[in-house]
GUSEMI-54837 format. One record per residue (C-alpha): x negated, y, z negated; residue in one letter. Coordinates in steps of 0.2 Angstrom, whole numbers. Layout:
<pts>
PT xx yy zz aa
PT X Y Z A
...
</pts>
This chain:
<pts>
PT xx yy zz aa
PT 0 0 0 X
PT -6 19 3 X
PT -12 27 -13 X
PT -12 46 -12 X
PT -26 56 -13 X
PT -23 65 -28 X
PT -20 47 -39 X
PT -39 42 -33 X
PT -47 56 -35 X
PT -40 52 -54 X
PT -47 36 -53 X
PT -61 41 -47 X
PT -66 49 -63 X
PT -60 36 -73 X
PT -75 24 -63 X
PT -88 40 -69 X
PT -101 34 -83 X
PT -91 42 -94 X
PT -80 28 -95 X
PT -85 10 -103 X
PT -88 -4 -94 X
PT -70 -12 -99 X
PT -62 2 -93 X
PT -70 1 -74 X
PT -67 -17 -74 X
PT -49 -15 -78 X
PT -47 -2 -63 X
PT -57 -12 -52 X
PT -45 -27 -54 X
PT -29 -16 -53 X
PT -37 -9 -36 X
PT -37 -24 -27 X
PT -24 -35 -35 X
PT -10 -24 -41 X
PT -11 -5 -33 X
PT 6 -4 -40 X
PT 2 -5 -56 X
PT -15 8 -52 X
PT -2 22 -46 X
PT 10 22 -60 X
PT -5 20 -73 X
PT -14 36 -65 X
PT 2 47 -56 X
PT 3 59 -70 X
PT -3 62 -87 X
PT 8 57 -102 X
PT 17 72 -109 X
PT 23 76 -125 X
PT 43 72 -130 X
PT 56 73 -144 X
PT 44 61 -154 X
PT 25 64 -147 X
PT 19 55 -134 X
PT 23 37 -133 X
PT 20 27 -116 X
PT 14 8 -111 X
PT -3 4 -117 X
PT -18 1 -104 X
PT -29 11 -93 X
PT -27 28 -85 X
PT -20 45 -88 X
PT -4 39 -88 X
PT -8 28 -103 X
PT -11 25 -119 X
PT -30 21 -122 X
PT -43 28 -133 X
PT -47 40 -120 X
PT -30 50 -118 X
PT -28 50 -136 X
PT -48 56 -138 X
PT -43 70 -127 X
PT -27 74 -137 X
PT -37 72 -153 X
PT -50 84 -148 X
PT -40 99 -142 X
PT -30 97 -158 X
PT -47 99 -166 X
PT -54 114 -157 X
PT -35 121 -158 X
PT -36 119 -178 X
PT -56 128 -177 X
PT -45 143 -169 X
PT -29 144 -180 X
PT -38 140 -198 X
PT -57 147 -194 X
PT -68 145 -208 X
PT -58 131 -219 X
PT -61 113 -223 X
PT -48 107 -211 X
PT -40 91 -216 X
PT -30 79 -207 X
PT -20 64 -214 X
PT -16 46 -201 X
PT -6 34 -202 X
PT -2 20 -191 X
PT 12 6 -191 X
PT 12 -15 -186 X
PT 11 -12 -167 X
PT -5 -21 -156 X
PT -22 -10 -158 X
PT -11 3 -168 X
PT -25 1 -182 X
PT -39 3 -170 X
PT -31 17 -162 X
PT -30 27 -178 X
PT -48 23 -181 X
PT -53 31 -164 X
PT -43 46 -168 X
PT -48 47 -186 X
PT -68 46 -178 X
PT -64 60 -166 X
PT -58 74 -181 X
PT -73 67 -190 X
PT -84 70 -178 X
PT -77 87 -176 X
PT -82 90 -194 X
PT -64 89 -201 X
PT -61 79 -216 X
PT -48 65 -213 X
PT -38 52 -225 X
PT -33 37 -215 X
PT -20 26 -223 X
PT -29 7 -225 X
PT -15 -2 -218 X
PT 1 3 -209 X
PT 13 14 -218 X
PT 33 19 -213 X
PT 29 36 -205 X
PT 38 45 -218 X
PT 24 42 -230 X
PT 15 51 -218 X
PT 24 68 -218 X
PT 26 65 -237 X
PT 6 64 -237 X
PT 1 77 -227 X
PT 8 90 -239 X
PT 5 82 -254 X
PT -16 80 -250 X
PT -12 100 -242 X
PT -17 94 -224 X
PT -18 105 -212 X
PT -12 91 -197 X
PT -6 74 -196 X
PT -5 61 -185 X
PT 5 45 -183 X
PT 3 29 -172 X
PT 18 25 -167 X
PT 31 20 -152 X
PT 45 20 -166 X
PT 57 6 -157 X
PT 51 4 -142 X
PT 45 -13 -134 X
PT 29 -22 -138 X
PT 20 -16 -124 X
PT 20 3 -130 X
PT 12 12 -141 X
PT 12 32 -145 X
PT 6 49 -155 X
PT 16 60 -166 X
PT 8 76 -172 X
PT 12 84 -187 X
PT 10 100 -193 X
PT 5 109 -211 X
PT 24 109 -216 X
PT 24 90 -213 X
PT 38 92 -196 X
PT 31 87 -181 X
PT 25 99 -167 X
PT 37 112 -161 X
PT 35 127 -148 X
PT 27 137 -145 X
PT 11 127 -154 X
PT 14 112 -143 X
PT 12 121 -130 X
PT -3 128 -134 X
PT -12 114 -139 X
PT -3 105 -123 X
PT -15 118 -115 X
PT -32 115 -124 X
PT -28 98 -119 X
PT -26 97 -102 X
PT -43 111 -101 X
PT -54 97 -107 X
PT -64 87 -99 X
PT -66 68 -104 X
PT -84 71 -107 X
PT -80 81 -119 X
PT -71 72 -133 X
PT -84 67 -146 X
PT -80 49 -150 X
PT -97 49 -162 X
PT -89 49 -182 X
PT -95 57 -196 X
PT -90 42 -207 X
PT -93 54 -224 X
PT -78 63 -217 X
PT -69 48 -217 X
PT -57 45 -233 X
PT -47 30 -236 X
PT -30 30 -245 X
PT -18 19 -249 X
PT -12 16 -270 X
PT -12 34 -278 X
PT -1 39 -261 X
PT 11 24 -262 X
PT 14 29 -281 X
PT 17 48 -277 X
PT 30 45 -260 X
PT 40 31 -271 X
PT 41 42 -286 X
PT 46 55 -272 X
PT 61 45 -265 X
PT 68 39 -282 X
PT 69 56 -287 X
PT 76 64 -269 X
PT 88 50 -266 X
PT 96 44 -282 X
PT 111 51 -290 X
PT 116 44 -306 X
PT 122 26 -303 X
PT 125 16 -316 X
PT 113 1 -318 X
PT 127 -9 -319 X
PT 134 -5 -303 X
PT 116 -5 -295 X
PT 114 -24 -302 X
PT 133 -28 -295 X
PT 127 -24 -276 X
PT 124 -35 -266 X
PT 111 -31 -251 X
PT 103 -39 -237 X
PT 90 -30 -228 X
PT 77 -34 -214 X
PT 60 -23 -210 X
PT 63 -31 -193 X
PT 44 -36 -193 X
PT 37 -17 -197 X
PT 31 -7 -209 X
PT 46 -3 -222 X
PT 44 -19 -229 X
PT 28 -9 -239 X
PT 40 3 -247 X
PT 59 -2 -245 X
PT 57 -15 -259 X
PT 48 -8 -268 X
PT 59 10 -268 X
PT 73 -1 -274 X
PT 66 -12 -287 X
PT 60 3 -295 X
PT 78 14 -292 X
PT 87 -2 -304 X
PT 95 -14 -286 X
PT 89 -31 -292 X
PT 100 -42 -279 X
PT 90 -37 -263 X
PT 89 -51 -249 X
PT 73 -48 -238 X
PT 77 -57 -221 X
PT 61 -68 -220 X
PT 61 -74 -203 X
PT 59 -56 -201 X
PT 48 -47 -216 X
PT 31 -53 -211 X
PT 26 -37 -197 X
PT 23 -40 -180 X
PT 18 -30 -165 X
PT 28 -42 -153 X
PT 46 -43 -164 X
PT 47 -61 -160 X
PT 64 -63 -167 X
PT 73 -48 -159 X
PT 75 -42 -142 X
PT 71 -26 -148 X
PT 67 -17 -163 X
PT 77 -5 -164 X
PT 91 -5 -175 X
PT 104 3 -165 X
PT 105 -10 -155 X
PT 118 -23 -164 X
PT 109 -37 -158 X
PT 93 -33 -168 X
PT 103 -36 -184 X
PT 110 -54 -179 X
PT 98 -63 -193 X
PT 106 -48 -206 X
PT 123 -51 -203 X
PT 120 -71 -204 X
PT 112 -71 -222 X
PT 124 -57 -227 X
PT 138 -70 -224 X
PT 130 -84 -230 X
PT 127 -74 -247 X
PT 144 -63 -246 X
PT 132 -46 -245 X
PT 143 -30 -249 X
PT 130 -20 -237 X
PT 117 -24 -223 X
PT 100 -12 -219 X
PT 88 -14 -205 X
PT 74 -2 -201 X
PT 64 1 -186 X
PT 46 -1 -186 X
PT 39 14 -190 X
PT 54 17 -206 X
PT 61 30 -200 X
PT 77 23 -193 X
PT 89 11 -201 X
PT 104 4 -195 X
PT 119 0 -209 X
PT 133 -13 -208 X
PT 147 -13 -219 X
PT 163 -23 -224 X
PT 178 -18 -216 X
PT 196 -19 -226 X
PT 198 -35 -219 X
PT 182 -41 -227 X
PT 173 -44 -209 X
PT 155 -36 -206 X
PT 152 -22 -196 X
PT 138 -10 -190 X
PT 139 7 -193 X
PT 134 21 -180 X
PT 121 33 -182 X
PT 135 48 -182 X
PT 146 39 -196 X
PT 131 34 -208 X
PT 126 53 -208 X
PT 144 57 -210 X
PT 143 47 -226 X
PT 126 52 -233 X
PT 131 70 -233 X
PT 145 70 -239 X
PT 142 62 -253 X
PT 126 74 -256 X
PT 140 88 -251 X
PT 149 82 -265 X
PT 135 79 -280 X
PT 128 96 -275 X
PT 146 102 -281 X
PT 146 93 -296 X
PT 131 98 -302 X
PT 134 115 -298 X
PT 121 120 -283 X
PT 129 126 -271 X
PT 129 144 -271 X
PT 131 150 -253 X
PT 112 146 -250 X
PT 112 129 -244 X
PT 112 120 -226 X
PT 114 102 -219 X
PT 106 102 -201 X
PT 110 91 -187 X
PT 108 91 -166 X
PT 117 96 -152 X
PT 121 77 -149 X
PT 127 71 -162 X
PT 146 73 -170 X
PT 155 91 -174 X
PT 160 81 -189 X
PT 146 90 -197 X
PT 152 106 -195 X
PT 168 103 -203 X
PT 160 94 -219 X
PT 151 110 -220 X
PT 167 123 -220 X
PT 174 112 -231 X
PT 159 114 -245 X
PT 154 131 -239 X
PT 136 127 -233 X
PT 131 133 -218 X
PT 128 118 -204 X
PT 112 123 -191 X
PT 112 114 -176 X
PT 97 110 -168 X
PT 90 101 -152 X
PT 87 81 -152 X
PT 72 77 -165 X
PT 71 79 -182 X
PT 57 90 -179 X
PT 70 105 -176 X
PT 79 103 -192 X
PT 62 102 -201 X
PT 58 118 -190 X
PT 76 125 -199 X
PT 68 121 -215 X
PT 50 130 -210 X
PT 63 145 -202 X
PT 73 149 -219 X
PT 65 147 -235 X
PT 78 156 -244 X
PT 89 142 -239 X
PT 88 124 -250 X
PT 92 111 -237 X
PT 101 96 -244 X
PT 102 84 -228 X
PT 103 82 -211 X
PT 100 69 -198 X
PT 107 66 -178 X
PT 117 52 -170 X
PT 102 40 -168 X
PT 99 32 -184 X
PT 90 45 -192 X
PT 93 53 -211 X
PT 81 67 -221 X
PT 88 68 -239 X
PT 80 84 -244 X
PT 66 91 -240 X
PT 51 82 -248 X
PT 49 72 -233 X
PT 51 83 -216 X
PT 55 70 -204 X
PT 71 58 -202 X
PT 66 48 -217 X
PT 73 30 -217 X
PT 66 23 -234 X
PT 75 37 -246 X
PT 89 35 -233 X
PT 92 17 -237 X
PT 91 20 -256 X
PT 105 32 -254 X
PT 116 23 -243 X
PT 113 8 -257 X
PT 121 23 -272 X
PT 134 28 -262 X
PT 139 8 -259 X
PT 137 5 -276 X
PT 145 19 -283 X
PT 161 15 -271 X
PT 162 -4 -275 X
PT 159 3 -295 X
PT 176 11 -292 X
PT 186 -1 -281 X
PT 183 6 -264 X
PT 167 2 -252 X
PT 155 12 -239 X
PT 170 8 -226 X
PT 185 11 -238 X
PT 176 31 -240 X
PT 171 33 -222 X
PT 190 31 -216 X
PT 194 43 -232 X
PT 183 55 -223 X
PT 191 54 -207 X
PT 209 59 -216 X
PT 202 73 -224 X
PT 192 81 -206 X
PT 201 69 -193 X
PT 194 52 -186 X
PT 179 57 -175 X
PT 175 42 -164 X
PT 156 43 -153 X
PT 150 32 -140 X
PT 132 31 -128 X
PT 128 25 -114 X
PT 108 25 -112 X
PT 104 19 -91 X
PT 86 14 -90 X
PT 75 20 -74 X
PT 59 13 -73 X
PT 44 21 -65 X
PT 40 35 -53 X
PT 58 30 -43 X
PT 67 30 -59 X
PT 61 48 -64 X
PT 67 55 -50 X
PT 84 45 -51 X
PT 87 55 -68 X
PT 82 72 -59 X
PT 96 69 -47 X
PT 109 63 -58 X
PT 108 78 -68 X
PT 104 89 -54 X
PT 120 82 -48 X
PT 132 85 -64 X
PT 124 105 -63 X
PT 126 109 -45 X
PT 144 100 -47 X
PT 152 102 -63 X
PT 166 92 -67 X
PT 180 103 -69 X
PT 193 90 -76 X
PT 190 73 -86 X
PT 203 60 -91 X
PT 216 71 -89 X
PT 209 85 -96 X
PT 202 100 -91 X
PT 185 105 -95 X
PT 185 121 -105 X
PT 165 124 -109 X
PT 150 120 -101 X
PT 133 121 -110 X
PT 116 121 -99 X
PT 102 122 -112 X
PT 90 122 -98 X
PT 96 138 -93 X
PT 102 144 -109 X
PT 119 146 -104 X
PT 136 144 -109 X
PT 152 145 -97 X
PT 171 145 -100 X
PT 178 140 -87 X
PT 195 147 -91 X
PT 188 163 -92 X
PT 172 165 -83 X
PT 163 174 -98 X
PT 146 166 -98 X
PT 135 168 -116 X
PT 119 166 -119 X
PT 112 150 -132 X
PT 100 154 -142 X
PT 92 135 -146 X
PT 76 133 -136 X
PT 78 125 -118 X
PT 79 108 -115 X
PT 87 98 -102 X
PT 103 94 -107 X
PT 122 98 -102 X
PT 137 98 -114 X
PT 156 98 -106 X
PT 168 103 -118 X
PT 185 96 -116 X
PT 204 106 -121 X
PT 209 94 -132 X
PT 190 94 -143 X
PT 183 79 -133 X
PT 162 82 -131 X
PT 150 75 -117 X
PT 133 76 -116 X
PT 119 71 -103 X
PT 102 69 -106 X
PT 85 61 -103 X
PT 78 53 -116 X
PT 61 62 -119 X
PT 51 45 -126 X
PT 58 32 -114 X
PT 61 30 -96 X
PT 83 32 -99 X
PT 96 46 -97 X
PT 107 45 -112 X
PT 124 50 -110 X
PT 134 54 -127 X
PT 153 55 -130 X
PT 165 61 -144 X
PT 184 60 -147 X
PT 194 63 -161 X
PT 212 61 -167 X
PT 220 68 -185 X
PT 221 53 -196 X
PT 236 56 -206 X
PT 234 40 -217 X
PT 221 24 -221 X
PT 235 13 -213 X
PT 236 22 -196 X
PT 216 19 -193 X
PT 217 3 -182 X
PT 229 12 -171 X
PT 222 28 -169 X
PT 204 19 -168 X
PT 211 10 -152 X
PT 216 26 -145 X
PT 199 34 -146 X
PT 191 18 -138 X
PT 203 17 -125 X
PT 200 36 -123 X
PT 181 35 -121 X
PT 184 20 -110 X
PT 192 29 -97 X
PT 181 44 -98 X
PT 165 30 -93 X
PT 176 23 -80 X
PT 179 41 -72 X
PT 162 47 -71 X
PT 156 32 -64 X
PT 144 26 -78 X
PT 150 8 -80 X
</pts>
């Protein structure tokens, strides 16, 4: 096949000296036997996303390797000369169970080093919580996680975090993005200064444990803690080195670790994928949460910072919560302590993303906190946090499986977010109702909000430009009317727009662009369409709702909003 030029003047350099010996071997062999494989591993360079960079593992600028990340690690060292001139910088790593995750971390931990930057590298894997949590407790200046979060084994990936513990946000990403791409391979000084090179593991453990007891419990009683019964699964990653523990300690002494699955593993062999979204990820859960009559089922993703919760339904059969209705849960029920106890005073917030469900917003009228609304990626919300200190945030999270309880941990957080989930369940069964028996509560106080997504995977340099068109298409073509209703709003965060299309009048957002497009619907229904920024997928997101006027009426009106979202997919061609 013909490679174009610009692809082998890439490889080209990649064949240099500056390159090891395994590394020109690997080309060599991709150049003659798979030239497919050459031109998606060198067409561009891999960007950064809503979560870092993440991308397949292998050679090429296009890939994960310790060249690409030597290159990011080395502008973020010359970019933290310039920001912080004349301190002791300091940068914290962590990494999770994936394939040459620990090795990775290394390189990048030899690169600060050798940039005179002091760095503590975790000894083992840790949940990348613990890494946020350990950047500002050691008062680091940067972080960085190993990391592809969910993605499959074949994937690695690079979170950056910054002095507040969030991730990277504009307009520093793009600065740094900048040094980056300046830079030169030869360049990047692999050579560590091993004195620069700390260890940590115990003392940090102790503090972020501590942390989350504190952030995420709410006065249970022992007895009800003792009365619940949990199942959970680390679904091979690296929860399993907090989660117990954080639940031991909180008083919940009938935990049921899924062993098939506890031991971690960068190639997930009991799941198709790891990612707890995905129902079929929790088949081993819900099978030992039958055998053992488990009120409440948790599984976490590989890095901890998602997890996926299945309840009892009234009529005692198991079900898996969405990321929108554990999130409804969570803050409500901090909504609801923080009244008690008496600390809401007009200062507060709960954060959540453009996504996810306008539920959020009536939870917060209804306790008179403000609710900000960010992009996708927890990094915004911990951007909120960073933006208004003279607000106490209390919670926040997005439809993708992802909770922060507070702010000690400034990313979605889902070690403190099982231990709350597990005092919300035991509290509820402690007074004769369960996790599902206050979600339905909650949909007759704000009306039953039901969410769908469809994520359609394109693969490659074909598939890129697939998700360009199709949401090239839904711009230049707006649909005016869906399901019988008519469209009353269209959003266009890429141009930062906002049309009625009853009126004309056109508004300006004010949240950073992105790519995404929002249809609003007459009768409160929302649609959004959006390419995933970690993974080769357009993601489109959907959400009804009806007034629930009792408990009882919930089937039927349930029905109603899937038949409703049913026809919507079926109209627009998506299924």
């Amino acid at each position: 096949m013909h490679i174009e030029q610009n692809i082998l003047d890439k490889v080209n350099i990649w064949l240099s000296p500056v390159f090891d010996e395994k590394t020109h071997k690997e080309i060599t062999e991709m150049m003659t036997s798979s030239p497919k494989e050459l031109e998606e591993s060198f067409y561009k360079n891999l960007e950064f996303g809503t979560g870092g960079m993440r991308g397949i593992m292998g050679v090429g600028t296009n890939r994960i390797n310790k060249y690409t990340l030597g290159k990011n690690t080395q502008g973020i060292s010359n970019y933290m000369k310039k920001v912080f001139p004349n301190e002791q910088l300091k940068v914290a790593i962590a990494y999770d169970c994936r394939h040459n995750s620990d090795t990775l971390a290394k390189v990048v931990a030899d690169v600060f080093s050798a940039n005179g930057i002091k760095v503590y590298l975790f000894s083992e894997m840790r949940p990348t919580p613990e890494l946020s949590f350990a950047l500002k407790y050691l008062k680091c200046h940067a972080g960085i996680v190993l990391t592809a979060s969910h993605n499959p084994p074949e994937y690695n990936g690079y979170k950056v975090y910054w002095q507040d513990g969030g991730q990277l946000v504009p307009p520093q990403d793009a600065e740094i993005i900048q040094i980056i791409e300046a830079l030169g391979y030869d360049q990047i000084n692999f050579k560590a200064n091993e004195s620069l090179i700390e260890y940590i593991d115990k003392k940090i453990d102790e503090a972020f444990v501590k942390s989350t007891i504190e952030n995420a419990s709410f006065n249970t009683p022992s007895e009800a803690k003792k009365n619940l019964n949990i199942v959970y699964t680390s679904l091979h990653g690296t929860s399993i080195k907090s989660i117990p523990e954080v639940l031991s300690k909180a008083g919940y002494t009938n935990v049921n670790i899924v062993p098939e699955q506890a031991v971690p593993d960068g190639n997930f062999p009991t799941v198709k994928s790891p990612n707890p979204e995905e129902p079929e990820a929790l088949t081993m859960a819900l099978a030992l949460a039958e055998k053992l009559n488990a009120d409440l089922v948790v599984g976490t993703d590989p890095d901890s910072d998602r997890l996926g919760v299945a309840v009892r339904d009234n009529d005692g059969k198991m079900i898996l919560l969405n990321g929108n209705q554990t999130m409804v849960l969570m803050t409500a029920f901090l909504l609801e302590q923080w009244q008690k106890a008496g600390k809401i005073t007009g200062k507060e917030f709960i954060g959540s993303t453009i996504v996810s469900t306008p539920m959020m917003m009536e939870l917060a009228t209804a306790y008179d906190v403000e609710c900000k609304i960010g992009l996708t990626g927890f990094k915004w919300i911990a951007k909120m946090i960073k933006d208004f200190p003279e607000l106490k945030f209390i919670g926040g999270g997005e439809e993708s499986f992802g909770f922060m309880v507070g702010d000690a941990v400034r990313d979605k957080d889902a070690v403190a977010a099982t231990l709350l989930v597990c005092e919300i369940a035991a509290q509820a069964k402690a007074n004769g109702s369960s996790l599902y028996k206050e979600l339905l509560n909650l949909y007759v106080d704000f009306g039953f909000y039901k969410e769908y997504l469809i994520s359609i995977t394109k693969k490659g340099i074909e598939g890129a430009a697939e998700i360009q068109t199709m949401m090239l298409q839904l711009r230049r073509n707006p649909l005016k009317e869906i399901n019988g209703q008519r469209v009353l709003m269209v959003e266009d965060y890429e141009n930062s727009t906002a049309k009625n299309l009853f009126s004309g009048e056109t508004e300006t957002l004010e949240i950073p662009k992105s790519n995404v497009l929002i249809y609003y619907l007459e009768d409160g229904t929302k649609i959004c369409a959006r390419p995933s920024g970690t993974e080769p997928k357009i993601k489109f997101y959907f959400s009804v709702n009806e007034p629930l006027e009792s408990i009882e009426d919930a089937k039927k009106v349930e029905k109603n909003l899937d038949q409703k979202i049913k026809n919507i997919i079926a109209e627009m061609h998506l299924q």
